[in-house]
VOROGU-213387 format. One record per residue (C-alpha): residue number from 1; residue in three letters; x, y, z. Coordinates in steps of 0.02 Angstrom, whole numbers. Example, Ala and Ser with C-alpha at 12.3 -4.5 7.8 and 13.67 -1.06 7.14 Angstrom:
! VOROGU-213387
   num   residu       px       py       pz
     1      ALA      615     -225      390
     2      SER      684      -53      357
END
This chain:
! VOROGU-213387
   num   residu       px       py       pz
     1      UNK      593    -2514      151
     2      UNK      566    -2690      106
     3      UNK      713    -2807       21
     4      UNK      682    -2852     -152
     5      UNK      770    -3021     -185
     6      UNK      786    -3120     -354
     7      UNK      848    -3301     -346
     8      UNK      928    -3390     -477
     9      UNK      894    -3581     -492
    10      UNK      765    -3679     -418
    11      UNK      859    -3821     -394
    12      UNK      913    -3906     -208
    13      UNK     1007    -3751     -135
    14      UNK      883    -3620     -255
    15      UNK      721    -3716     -199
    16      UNK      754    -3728      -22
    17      UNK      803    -3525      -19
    18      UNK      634    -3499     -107
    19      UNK      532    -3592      -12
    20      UNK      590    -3508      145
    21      UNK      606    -3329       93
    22      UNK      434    -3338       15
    23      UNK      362    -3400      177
    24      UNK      474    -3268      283
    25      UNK      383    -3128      168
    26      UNK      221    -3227      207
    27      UNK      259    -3188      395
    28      UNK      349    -3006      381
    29      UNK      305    -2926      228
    30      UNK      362    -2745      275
    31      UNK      527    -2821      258
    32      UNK      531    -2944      125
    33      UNK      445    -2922      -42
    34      UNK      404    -3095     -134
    35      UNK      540    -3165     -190
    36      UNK      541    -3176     -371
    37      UNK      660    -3337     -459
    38      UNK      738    -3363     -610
    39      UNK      708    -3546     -667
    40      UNK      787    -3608     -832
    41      UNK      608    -3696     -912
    42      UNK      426    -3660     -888
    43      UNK      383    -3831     -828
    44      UNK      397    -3780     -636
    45      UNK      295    -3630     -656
    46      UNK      112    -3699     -656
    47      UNK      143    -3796     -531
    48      UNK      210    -3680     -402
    49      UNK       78    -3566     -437
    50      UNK      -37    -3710     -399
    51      UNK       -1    -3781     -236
    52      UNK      171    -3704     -192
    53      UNK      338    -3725     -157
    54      UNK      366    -3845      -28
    55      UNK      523    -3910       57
    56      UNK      538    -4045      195
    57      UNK      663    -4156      273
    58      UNK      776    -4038      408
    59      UNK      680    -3913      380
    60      UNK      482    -3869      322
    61      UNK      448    -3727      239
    62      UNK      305    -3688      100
    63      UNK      281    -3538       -3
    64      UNK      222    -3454     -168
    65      UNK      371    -3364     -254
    66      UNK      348    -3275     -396
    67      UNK      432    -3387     -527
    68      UNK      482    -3337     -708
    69      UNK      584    -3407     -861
    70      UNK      612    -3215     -925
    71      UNK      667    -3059     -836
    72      UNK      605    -2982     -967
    73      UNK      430    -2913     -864
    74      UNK      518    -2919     -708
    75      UNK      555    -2729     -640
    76      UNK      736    -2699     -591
    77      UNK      819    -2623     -449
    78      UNK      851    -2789     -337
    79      UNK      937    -2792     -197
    80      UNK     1000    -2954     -165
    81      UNK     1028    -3052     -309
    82      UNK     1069    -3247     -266
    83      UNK     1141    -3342     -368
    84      UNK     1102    -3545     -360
    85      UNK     1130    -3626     -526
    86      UNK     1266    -3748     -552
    87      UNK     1446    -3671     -551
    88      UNK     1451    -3696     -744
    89      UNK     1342    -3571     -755
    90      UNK     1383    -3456     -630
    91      UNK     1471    -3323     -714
    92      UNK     1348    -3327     -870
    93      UNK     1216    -3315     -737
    94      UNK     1287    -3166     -659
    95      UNK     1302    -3063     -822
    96      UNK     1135    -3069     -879
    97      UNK     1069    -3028     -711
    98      UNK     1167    -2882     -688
    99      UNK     1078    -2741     -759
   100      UNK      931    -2795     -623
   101      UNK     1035    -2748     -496
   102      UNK     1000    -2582     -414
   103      UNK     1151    -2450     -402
   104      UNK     1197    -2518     -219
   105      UNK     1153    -2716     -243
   106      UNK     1245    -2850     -220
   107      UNK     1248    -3036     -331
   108      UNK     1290    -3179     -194
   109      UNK     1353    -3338     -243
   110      UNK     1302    -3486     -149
   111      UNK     1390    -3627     -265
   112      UNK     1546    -3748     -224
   113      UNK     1708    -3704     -276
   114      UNK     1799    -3514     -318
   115      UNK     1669    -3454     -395
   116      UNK     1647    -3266     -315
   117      UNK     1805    -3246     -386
   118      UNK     1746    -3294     -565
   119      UNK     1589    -3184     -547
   120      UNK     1705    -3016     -471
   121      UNK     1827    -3033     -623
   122      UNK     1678    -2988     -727
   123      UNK     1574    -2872     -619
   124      UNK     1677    -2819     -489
   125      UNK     1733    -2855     -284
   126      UNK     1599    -2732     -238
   127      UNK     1469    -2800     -305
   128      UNK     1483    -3011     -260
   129      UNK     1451    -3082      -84
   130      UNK     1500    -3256      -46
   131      UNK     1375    -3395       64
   132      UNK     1442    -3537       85
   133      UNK     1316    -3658      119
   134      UNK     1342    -3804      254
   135      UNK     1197    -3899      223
   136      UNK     1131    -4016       58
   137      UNK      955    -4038       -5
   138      UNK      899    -4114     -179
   139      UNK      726    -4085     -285
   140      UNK      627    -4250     -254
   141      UNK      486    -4208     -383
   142      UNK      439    -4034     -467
   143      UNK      388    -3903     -314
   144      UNK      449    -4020     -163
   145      UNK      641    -4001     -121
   146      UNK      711    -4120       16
   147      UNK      835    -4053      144
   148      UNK      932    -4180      166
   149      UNK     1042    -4090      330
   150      UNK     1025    -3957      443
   151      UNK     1159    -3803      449
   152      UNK     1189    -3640      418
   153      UNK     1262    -3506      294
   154      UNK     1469    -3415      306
   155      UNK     1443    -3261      236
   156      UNK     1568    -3149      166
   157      UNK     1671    -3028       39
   158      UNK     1815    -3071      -33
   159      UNK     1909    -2901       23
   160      UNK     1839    -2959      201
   161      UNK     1722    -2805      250
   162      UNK     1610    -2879      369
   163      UNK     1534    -2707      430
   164      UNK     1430    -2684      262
   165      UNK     1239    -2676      281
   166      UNK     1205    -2752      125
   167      UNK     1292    -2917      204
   168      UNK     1185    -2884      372
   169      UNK     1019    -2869      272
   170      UNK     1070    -3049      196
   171      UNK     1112    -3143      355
   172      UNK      955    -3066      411
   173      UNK      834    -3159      262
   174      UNK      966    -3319      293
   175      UNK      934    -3352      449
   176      UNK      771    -3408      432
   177      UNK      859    -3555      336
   178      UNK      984    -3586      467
   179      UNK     1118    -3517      590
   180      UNK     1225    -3355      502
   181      UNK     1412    -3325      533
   182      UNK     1479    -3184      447
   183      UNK     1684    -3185      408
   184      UNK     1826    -3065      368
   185      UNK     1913    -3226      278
   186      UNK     1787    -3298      159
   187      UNK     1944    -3379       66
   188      UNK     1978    -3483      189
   189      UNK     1816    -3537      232
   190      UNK     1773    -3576       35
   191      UNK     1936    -3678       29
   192      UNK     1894    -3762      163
   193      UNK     1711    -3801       82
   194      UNK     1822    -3839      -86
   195      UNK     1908    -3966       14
   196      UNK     1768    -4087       84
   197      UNK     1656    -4038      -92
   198      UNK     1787    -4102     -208
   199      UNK     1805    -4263      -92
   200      UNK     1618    -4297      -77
   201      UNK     1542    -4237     -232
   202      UNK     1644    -4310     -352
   203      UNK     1668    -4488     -258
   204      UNK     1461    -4490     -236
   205      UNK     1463    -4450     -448
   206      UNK     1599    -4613     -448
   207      UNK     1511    -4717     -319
   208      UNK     1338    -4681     -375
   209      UNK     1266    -4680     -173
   210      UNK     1230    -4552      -43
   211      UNK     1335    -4514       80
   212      UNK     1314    -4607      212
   213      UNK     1328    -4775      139
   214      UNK     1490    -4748       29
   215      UNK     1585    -4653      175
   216      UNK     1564    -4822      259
   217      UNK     1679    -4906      134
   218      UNK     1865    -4893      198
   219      UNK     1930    -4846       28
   220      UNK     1788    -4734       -9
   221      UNK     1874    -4641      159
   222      UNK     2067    -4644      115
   223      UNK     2034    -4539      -85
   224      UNK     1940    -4434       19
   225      UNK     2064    -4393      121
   226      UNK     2200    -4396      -12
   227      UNK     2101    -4281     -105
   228      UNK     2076    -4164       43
   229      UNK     2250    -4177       66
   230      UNK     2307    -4109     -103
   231      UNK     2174    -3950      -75
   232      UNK     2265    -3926       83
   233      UNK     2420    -3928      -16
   234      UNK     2361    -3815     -147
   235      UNK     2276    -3703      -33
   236      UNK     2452    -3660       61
   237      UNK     2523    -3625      -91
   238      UNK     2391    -3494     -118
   239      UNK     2420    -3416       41
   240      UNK     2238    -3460      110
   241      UNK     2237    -3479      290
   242      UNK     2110    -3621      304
   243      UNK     1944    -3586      415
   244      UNK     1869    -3741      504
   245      UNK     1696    -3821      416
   246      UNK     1557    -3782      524
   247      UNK     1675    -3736      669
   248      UNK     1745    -3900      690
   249      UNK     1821    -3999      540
   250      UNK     2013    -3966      524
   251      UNK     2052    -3980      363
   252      UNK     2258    -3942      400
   253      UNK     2235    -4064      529
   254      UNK     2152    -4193      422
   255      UNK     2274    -4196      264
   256      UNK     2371    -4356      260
   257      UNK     2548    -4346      323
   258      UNK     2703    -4455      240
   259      UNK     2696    -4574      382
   260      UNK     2517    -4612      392
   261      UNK     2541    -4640      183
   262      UNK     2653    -4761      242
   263      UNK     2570    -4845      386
   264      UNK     2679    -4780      517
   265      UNK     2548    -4684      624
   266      UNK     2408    -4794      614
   267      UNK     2343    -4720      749
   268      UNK     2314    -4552      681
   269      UNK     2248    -4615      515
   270      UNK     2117    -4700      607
   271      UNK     2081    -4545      716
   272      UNK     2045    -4468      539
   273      UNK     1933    -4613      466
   274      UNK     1840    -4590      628
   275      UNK     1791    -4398      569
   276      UNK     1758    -4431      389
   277      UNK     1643    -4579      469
   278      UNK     1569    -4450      570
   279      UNK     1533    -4336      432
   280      UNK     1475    -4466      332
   281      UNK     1330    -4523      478
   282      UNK     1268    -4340      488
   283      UNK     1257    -4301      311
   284      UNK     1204    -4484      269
   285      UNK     1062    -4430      128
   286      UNK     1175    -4288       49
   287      UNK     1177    -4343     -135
   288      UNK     1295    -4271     -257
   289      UNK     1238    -4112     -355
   290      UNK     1358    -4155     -494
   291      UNK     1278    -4344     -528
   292      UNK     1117    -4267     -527
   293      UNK     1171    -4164     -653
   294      UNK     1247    -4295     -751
   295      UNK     1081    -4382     -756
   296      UNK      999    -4249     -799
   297      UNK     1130    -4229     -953
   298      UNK     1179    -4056     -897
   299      UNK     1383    -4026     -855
   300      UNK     1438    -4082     -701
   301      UNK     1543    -3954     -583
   302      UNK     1712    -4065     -571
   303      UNK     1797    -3920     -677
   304      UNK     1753    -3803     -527
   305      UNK     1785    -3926     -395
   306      UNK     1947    -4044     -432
   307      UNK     1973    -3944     -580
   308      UNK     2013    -3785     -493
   309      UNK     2138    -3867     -371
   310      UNK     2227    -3972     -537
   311      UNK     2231    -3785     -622
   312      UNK     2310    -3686     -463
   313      UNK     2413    -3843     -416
   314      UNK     2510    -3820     -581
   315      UNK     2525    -3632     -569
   316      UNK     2631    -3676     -397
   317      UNK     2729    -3817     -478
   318      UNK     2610    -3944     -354
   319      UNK     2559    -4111     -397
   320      UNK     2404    -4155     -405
   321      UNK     2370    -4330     -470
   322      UNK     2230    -4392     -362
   323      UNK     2121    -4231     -388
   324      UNK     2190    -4239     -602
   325      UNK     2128    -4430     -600
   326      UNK     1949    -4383     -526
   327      UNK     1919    -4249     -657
   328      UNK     1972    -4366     -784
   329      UNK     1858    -4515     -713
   330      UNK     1716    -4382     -695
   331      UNK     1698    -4331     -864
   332      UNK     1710    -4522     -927
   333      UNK     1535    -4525     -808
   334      UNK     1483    -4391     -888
   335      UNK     1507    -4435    -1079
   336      UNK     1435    -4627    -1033
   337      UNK     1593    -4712    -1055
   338      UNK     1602    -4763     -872
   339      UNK     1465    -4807     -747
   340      UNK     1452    -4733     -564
   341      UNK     1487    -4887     -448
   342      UNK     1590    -4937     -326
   343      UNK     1686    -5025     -443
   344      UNK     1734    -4876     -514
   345      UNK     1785    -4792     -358
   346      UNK     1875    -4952     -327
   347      UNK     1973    -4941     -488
   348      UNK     2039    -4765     -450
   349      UNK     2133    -4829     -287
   350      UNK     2193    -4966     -377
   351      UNK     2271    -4859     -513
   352      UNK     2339    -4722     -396
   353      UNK     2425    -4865     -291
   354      UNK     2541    -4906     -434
   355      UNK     2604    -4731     -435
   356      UNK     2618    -4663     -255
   357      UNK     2605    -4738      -94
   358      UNK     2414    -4756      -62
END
């Protein structure tokens, strides 16, 4: 029996997804039904159904989904449901899609942060799947999506059944995106994402550059890794045992230790500019999803992202200053009161260094 898949967004992550699953169903529809996905306006609509959806960079892919603004002539009983708006809108999202569902579906959440969490305190464990996406793309005009790095998907529960079917059926659609891992400890692994997304997303919304070019800056490197550090922190508290990011990056290893605050292991602080440089070189075009939405005057995610960690730090009696001062400096972006510059990412380590040893 063929999968019947809605997808919600047609944004980076959303368009990319589409693109691929509606060419997979192109190649193998016995399996695959066209996808059908949920886009917020009408203005994408005409021109999908005119010459496609097409996605290049990392990856090529191009495709016809079925896109609508209304469920409202759409037939229910999906099976997959997946879920690629903006975390704002995640659990809103989830809600109204719900009665689409069929008895034995499953909603899966592919955004940054906790949010499989937010979406199972409303509709159940059961029901959500978690994908935690290692790769970045960005909409470079309506119906062409640029993937801006190569990777795969994590997939998991949060009561870490790997053996269901219904997660099988999804790595199998996935992994005509990229490499599928499937995990008993999706926790750790979306800490771990939480980590590196609330370092790079909201210094790109502060710095106003892609990747590559700001993780050249040396200072653009140490709030990274101060504000990796304070997930770590956080994290422990929580009991998460921390997974590594795409099988290699360490986040325990890479949170800043007293002496290398302090320039007494210099050597080991530059071991750890040396992988955010790294990073920064493969995932040189990734452009933050929460600027975008900024300039597109739509809420960005820092609530989600730095928020979540300044939230759960203060549950655990944790301080969490550098992480409190980026949600703060976001939402100044955000409301126009302060540009996204260098300058401005500049100014943060200037103003942390009069508190704490930076």
């Amino acid at each position: 029996m063929s999968l019947r898949v809605l997808v919600v967004g047609c944004g980076g992550i959303g368009g990319v997804v589409s693109a691929h699953l509606a060419a997979l169903h192109r190649l193998d529809a016995s399996s695959l039904e066209p996808p059908v996905v949920l886009v917020r306006g009408t203005e994408l609509i005409p021109v999908v159904e005119r010459q496609g959806l097409r996605v290049t960079g990392t990856s090529e892919a191009h495709g016809t989904p079925r896109l609508v603004s209304s469920l409202d002539k759409v037939a229910r009983g999906f099976d997959l449901i997946l879920l690629a708006t903006q975390p704002p809108h995640v659990e809103a999202a989830a809600v109204s899609v719900a009665p689409w569902l069929s008895s034995d579906g499953a909603l899966v959440c592919f955004q940054n942060g906790l949010c499989e969490e937010r979406v199972a305190s409303r509709l159940g464990e059961r029901r959500v799947f978690g994908a935690v996406v290692s790769w970045g793309a960005s909409v470079r005009e309506p119906g062409l999506v640029e993937r801006t790095s190569a990777g795969g998907f994590t997939l998991g529960t949060l009561d870490g059944r790997i053996e269901d079917p219904r997660l099988q059926r999804l790595g199998s659609i996935l992994s005509c995106i990229g490499p599928v891992e499937v995990t008993a400890n999706l926790r750790g692994a979306r800490w771990s994402k939480l980590a590196i997304n609330a370092a790079i997303s909201s210094l790109g919304t502060l710095g106003g550059d892609r990747l590559g070019p700001l993780m050249r800056h040396a200072f653009i490197r140490r709030l990274a890794l101060e504000i990796m550090s304070e997930v770590v922190s956080v994290a422990n508290a929580e009991g998460v045992k921390l997974e590594k990011v795409s099988g290699t990056l360490d986040l325990p290893w890479l949170a800043l230790t007293d002496a290398e605050r302090t320039g007494r292991s210099p050597a080991t602080l530059m071991a750890k500019h040396g992988v955010l440089l790294a990073v920064g070189t493969r995932y040189r075009k990734l452009r933050s999803s929460m600027l975008h939405a900024i300039e597109r005057g739509r809420e960005p995610a820092v609530d989600y992202l730095n928020g979540e960690v300044v939230t759960r730090g203060t549950h655990h009696g944790l301080a969490t200053p550098v992480n409190a001062a980026v949600q703060r400096l976001v939402h100044s972006v955000a409301r126009g009161e302060t540009a996204s510059s260098l300058s401005t990412a500049r100014s943060l380590l200037g103003s942390l260094k009069a508190t704490r040893p930076i």
